[in-house]
N, C-alpha and C positions, 0 to 999 in steps of 0.2 A: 469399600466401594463409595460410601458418602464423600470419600477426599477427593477420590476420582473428579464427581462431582461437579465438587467445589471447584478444583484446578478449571477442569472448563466453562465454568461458571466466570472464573473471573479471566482467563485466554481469550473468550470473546470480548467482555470488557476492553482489556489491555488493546486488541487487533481494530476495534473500534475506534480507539481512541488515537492509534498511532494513523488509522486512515483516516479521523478525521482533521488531528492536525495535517496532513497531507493535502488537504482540502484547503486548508487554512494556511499553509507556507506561504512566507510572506519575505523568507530570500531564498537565493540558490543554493547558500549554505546548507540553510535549513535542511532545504528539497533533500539534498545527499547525505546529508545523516538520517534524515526519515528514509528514504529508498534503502538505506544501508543495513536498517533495521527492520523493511519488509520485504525483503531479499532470505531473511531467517526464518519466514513464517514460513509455514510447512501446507496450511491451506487458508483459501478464504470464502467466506460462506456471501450468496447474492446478492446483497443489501453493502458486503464491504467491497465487492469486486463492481457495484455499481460508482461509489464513493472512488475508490481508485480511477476509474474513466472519465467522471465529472471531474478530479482534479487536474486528469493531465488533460482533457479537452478544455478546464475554465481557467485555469489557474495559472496565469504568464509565469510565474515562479518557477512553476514544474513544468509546463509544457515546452519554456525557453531554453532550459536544463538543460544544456550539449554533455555533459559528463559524464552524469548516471543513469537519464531518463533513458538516454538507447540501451544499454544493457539491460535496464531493468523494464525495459518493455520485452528484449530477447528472452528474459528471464520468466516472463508471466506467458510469455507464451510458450518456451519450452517445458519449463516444470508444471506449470498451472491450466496451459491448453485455452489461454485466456489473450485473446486478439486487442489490442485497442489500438485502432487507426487515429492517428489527430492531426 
């Protein structure tokens, strides 16, 4: 049970850090290799799902996105039930 844990001990870690570089993308590239890799997260807890709306409403990087952003806004809202207008 301790490994259990740990594993989500450090999940949040990791899920923090990929949204807060998504906060921080700073090209388009970037933006869809991040989207690409939080597309696999399975959930996100309010402090990250507020981090993901501040990026795509501040963040020209990821709000300009024509490629991935529309998907993975369809994607936070069908899997995740998570709206964000920008």
């Amino acid at each position: 049970m301790t490994e259990y844990k740990e594993f989500n001990r450090f999940k949040e870690i990791v899920i923090n850090s990929v949204t807060e570089a998504f906060n921080k993308s700073n090209s388009f590239k970037t933006t869809r290799i991040i989207i690409r890799i939080l597309t696999k997260i399975g959930a996100f807890n309010s402090k990250q799902i507020e981090a993901l709306k501040r990026a795509i409403k501040n963040n020209d990087q990821v709000f300009n996105e024509i490629y991935a952003l529309p998907e993975f806004k369809k994607t936070l809202k069908n899997k995740h039930k998570i709206t964000i207008d920008s």
